[in-house]
N, C-alpha and C positions, 0 to 999 in steps of 0.2 A: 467580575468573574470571567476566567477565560478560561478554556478548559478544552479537552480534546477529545473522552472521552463521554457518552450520552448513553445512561441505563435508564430503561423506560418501564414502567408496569405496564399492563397489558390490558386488563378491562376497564374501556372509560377514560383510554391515555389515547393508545393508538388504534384501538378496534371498539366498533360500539356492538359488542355483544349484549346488549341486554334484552331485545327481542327472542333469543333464543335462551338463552338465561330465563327466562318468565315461562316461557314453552316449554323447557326442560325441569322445572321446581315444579308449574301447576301438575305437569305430567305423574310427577314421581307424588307429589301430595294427594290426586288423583286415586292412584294406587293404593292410597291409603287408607282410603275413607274420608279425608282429610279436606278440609274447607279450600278452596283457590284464595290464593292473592294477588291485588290486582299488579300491573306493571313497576306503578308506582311508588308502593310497597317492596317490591321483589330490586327495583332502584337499590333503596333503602339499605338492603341487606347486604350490598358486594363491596366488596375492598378485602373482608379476612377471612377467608376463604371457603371453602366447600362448608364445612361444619359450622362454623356461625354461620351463615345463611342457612342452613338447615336449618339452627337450634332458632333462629326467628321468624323460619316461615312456619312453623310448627303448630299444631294451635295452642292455647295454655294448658296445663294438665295434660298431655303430653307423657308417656314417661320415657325413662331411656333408653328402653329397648325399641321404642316405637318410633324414637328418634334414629336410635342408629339404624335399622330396620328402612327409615327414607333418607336415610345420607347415600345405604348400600345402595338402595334401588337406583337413586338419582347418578351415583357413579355409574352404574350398570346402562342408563340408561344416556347418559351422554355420546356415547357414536351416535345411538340409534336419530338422536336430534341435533348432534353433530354443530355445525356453522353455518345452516343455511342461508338465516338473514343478519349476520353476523356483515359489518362493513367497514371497511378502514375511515376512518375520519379525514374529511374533505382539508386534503393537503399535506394530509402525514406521510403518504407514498412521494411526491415532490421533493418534500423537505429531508428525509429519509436517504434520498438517493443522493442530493446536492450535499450532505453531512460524510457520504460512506465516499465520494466524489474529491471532497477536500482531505481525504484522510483519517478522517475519525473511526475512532473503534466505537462500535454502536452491539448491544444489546439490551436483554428484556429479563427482567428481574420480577416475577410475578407471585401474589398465592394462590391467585389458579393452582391445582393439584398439577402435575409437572409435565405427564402424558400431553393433556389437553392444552397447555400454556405451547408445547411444542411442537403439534399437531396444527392450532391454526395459526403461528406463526408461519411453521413451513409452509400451510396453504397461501397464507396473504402476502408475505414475504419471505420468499426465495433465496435464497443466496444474499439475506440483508445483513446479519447478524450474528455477529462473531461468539456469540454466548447467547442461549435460554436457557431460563430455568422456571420453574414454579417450584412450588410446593412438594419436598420429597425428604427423606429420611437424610440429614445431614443439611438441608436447605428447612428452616424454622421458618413461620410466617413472620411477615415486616408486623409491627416496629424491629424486631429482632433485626441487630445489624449484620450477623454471621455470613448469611445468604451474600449480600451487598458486599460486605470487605471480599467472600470467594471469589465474586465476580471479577470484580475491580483486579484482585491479583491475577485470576486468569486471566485477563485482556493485556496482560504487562503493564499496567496505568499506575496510577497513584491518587489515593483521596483528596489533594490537594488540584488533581486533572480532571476530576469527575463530576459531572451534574446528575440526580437523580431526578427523573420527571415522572411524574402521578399524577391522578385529580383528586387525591384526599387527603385528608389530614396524616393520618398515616402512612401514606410516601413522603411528606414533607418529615416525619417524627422516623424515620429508617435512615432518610437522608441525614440528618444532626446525629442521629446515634453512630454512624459509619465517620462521620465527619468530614464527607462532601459536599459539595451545592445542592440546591433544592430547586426544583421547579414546580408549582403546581400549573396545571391547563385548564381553563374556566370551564372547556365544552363536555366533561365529564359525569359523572354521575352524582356530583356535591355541589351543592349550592356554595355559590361565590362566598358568603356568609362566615362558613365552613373554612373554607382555602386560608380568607383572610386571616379568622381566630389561629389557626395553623403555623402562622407565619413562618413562608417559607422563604427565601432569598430573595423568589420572583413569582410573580404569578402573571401568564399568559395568554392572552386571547387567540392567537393565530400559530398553528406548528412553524411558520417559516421566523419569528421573532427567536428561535434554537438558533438562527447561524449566525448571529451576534455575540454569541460565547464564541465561538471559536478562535 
């Protein structure tokens, strides 16, 4: 694989939002009346997006007004809990900068809802990132490869120049549907376990083992 271009997902790739992610669910299921789930659990739930994480932090019985009803709140409620202990992953900033450095087109292909996915990109990286996206009306969430091919064409690239990097099954199953490289990152929100059954091109322990595609 050698490649020029690097789309990355966003929770659990290059930012470990899940401390706030846990603070912002228990918050909204709070509201609810509704039972907390622990960190580990709320893990469990991220990679597709806002609504499936809702529909499995939910308790059972449930209906669907009470569901959508804590999707609304929790959107509503995301400034308020915002990115405080939200953290870039030790070495993605390094490796990030040595990639945009040699020339590479770099962005973040996420289902994060699209607001938020763009929000703390521009907080944690600045001027990184030639394209974001998340989750919005014309971007489907991954596996769907729609989002990923837009990208790839907005960057001026080609599927055959392109890595997708994730930490879950589902970024490596977006990447084969687009029909570019695949990377999965061990330090994610998926057990290696997981990565592996996924089989994706590569799977990573260290963000700097990226500048070996280029």
């Amino acid at each position: 694989m050698a490649v020029d271009t690097f789309i990355f997902d966003c929770d659990g790739t290059i930012l470990n939002t899940l401390p706030d992610l846990a603070a912002l669910t228990n918050g909204a299921l709070r509201e609810m009346g509704f039972p907390e789930r622990s960190v580990e659990e709320i893990e469990t739930f991220i990679g597709h997006g806002a609504r499936r994480l809702i529909e499995q932090a939910v308790p059972a019985g449930c209906t669907p007004e009470e569901m959508e009803k804590t999707l609304t709140r929790w959107q509503e409620l995301y400034p308020e809990y915002g990115f405080t202990y939200t953290k870039a992953y030790e070495g993605i900033p390094e490796t990030l900068a040595e990639l945009k450095t040699a020339g590479a087109k770099l962005a973040v292909l996420s289902n994060k809802f699209d607001a938020a996915t763009r929000s703390v990109c521009e907080n944690y990286f600045p001027n990184v990132f030639d394209a974001v996206h998340g989750e919005r009306p014309g971007i489907p969430r991954k596996p769907d490869p729609r989002g990923l091919l837009m990208t790839i064409d907005e960057l001026g690239s080609t599927t055959d120049s392109t890595v997708y990097i994730g930490d879950s099954p589902v970024d490596a199953e977006v990447g084969r549907n687009a029909g570019c490289g695949t990377v999965c990152v061990d330090w994610g929100f998926n057990p290696l376990g997981n990565l592996e059954a996924a089989r994706p091109d590569r799977i990573i322990s260290a963000p700097d083992q990226l500048l070996a595609l280029l």
